[in-house]
C-alpha positions in Angstrom: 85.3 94.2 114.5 83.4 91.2 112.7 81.4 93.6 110.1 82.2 93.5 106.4 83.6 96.9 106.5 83.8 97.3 110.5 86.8 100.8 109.2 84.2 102.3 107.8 81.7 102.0 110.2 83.8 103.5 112.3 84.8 106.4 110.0 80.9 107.3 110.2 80.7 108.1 113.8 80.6 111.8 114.7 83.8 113.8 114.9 85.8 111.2 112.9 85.0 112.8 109.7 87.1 115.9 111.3 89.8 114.5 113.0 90.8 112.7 109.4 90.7 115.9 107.8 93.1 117.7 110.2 95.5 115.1 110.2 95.2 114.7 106.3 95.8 118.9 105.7 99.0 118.1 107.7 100.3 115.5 105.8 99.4 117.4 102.4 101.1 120.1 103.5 104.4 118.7 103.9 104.3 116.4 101.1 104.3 120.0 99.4 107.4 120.8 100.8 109.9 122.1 97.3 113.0 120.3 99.2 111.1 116.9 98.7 111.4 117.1 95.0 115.3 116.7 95.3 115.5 115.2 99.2 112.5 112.9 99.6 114.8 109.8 100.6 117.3 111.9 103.6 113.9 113.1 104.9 112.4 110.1 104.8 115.5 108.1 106.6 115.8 111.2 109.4 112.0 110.5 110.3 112.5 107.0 110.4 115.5 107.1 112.7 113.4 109.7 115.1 110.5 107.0 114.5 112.7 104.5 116.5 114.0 106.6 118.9 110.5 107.8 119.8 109.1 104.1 119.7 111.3 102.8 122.0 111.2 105.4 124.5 107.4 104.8 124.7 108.7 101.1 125.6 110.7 102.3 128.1 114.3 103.0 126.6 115.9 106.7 127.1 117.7 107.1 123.8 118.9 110.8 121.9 119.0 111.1 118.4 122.8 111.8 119.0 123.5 108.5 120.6 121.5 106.8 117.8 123.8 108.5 114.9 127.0 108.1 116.8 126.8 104.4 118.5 127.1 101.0 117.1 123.4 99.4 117.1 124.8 96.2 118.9 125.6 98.8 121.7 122.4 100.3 122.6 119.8 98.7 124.6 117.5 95.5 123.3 114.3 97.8 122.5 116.3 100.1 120.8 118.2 97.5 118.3 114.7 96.4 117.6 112.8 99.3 116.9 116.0 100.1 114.7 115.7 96.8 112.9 111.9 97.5 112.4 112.1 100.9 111.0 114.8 100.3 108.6 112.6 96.9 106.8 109.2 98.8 107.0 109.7 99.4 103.3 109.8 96.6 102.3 106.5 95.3 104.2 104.3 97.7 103.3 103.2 95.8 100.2 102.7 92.0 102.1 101.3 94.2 104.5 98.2 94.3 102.0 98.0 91.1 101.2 99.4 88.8 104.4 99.1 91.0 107.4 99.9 88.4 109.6 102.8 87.5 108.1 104.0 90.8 108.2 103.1 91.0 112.3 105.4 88.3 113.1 108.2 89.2 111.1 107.9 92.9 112.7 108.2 90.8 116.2 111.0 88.5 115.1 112.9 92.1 114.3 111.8 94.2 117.7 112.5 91.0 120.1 115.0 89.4 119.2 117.6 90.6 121.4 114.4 89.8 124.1 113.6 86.3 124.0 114.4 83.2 122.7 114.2 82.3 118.9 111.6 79.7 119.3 109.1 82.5 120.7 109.7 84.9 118.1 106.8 85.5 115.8 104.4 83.7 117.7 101.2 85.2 119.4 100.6 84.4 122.9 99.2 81.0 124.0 97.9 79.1 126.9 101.1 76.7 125.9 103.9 78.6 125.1 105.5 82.2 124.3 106.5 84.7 126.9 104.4 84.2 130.0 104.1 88.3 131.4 102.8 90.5 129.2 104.8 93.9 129.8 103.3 97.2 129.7 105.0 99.8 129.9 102.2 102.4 129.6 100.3 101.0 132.6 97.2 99.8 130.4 96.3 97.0 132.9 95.7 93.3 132.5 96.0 92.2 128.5 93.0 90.0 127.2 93.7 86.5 127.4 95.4 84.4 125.0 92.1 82.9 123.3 90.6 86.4 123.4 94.0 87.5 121.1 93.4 84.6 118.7 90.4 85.6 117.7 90.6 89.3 117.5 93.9 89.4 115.9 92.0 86.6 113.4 89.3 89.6 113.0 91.8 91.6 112.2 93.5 90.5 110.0 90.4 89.2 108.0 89.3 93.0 107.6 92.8 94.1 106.7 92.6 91.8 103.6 89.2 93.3 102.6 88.5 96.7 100.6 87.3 99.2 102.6 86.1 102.6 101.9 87.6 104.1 105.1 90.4 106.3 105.1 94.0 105.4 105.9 93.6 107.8 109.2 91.0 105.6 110.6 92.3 102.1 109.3 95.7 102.6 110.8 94.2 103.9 114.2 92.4 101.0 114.9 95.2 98.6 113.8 97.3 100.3 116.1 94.8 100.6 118.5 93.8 96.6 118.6 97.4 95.5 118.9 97.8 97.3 122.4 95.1 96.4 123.6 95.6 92.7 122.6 99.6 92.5 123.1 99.8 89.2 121.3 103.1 88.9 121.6 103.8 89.9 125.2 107.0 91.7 124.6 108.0 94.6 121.9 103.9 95.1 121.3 104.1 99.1 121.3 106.8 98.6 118.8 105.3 96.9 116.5 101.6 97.9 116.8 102.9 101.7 116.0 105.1 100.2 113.0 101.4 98.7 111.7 100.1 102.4 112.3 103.0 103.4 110.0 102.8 100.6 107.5 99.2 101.4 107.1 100.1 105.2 106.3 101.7 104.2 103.5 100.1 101.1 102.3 96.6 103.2 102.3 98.3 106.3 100.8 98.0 108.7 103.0 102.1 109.3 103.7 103.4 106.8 100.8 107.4 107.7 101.0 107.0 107.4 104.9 107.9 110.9 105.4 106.3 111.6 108.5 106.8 109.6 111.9 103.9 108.9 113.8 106.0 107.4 116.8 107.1 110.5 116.9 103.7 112.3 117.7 102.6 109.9 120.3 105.7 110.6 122.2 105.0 114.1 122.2 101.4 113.6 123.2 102.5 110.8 126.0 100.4 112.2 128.3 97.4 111.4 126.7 98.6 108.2 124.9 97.9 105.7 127.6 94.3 107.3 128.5 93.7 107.5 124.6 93.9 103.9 124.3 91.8 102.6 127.4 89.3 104.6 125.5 89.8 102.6 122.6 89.3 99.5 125.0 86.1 100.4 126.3 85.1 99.5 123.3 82.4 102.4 123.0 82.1 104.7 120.2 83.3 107.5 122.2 86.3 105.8 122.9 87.1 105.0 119.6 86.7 108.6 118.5 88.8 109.7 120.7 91.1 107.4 120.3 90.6 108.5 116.3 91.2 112.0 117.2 94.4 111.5 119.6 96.2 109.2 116.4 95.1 112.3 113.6 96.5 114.7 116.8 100.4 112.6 116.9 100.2 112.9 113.0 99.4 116.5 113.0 102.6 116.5 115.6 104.7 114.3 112.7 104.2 116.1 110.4 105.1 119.0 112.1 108.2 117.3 112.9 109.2 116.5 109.5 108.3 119.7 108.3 110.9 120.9 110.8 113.5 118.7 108.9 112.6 119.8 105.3 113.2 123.3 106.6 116.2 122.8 108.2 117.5 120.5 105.0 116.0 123.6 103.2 118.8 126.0 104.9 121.8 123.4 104.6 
């Protein structure tokens, strides 16, 4: 992705162009919702709670939303604390996230490992020299590229994240949060935080800007195809990323769903 506006190339490629619009008509809808007028902020902390639960599953942790409400964070399991930690600071990210996306990536991994390794590897990408030396997957995705190969993609990245593009926020935060799993630069607590960026993009780009719906919480319910989704994505072909495009607007559709779900049931005290 070394273009000026590699998103919206992207966005151009057939089928894209409906996949946005689906997830989009989702979001709309619930931002429509009358209860949000009054109960924006309780909806928006009851997604972000089934957020974490969801993200960390997808790493690996069983967690209900029960046990989550009801247990002291230092008492659930490492994954858990840190997708906890991650969801309750994404508001305050979203706008470095514009402007320093870097920055932004290794303070989401000093918050989702910390309880994982030590401090000295915390924030810092893989190297040839240093940082975590497996790379856990817990969706089966295969080998990761190599620590060079991350350098200089995540540099890509990053370089296009500071840019204006005319893309929309569907497509922008797919491929962020596509190119973090397939990199893994960190090696541990990457699912976490590439799904946070999916998030943080939502509502940087304005698509979902009170964070009311919980993507983490689609891909959980579309698990099945998550892990296929994604080695589409790192095929690197253009049906692979429009798949991959159409699986991310599919989990939103699913979030927003979900959310919809809590403004109704907020709606009926």
């Amino acid at each position: 992705m070394t273009d000026v506006d590699a998103f919206a190339n992207v966005a151009d490629l057939p089928g894209v162009e409906e996949a946005v619009a689906d997830a989009r008509k989702a979001v709309d809808r619930l931002l429509g919702h009358r209860i949000l007028r009054r109960r924006s902020a309780e909806v928006s902390t009851e997604s972000a709670l089934r957020g974490a639960r969801a993200s960390a599953e997808l790493e690996g942790a069983s967690v209900t939303l029960e046990e989550l409400r009801s247990a002291a964070e230092g008492h659930a399991a490492p994954i858990v604390q840190g997708s906890l930690r991650v969801t309750a600071e994404l508001g305050s990210l979203a706008e470095t996230w514009r402007k320093a996306p870097r920055q932004v990536l290794a303070r989401l991994h000093v918050l989702a490992a910390a309880d994982l390794l030590d401090e000295a590897d915390l924030g810092r990408p893989r190297s040839g020299s240093g940082g975590p030396g497996e790379v856990s997957d817990p969706l089966g995705l295969g080998p990761a590229p190599s620590p060079a190969e991350v350098a200089s993609r995540l540099d890509a990245l990053c370089d296009l994240l500071v840019r204006p593009s005319k893309a929309p926020a569907l497509v922008i935060a797919a491929l962020v949060h596509g190119e973090l799993l397939t990199l893994r630069p960190f090696g541990v607590a990457d699912g976490v935080i590439a799904r946070a960026a999916q998030r943080l993009t939502f509502v940087a780009r304005g698509l979902d800007p009170k964070s009311l719906t919980a993507p983490e919480v689609g891909h959980l319910e579309l698990v099945a195809e998550y892990p296929d989704a994604l080695r589409a994505y790192a095929s690197g072909t253009s049906e692979g990323m429009v798949r991959w495009i159409r699986h991310c607007a599919d989990a939103t559709v699913a979030a927003a769903r979900d959310s919809q779900a809590i403004c109704e049931a907020y709606l009926r005290g």
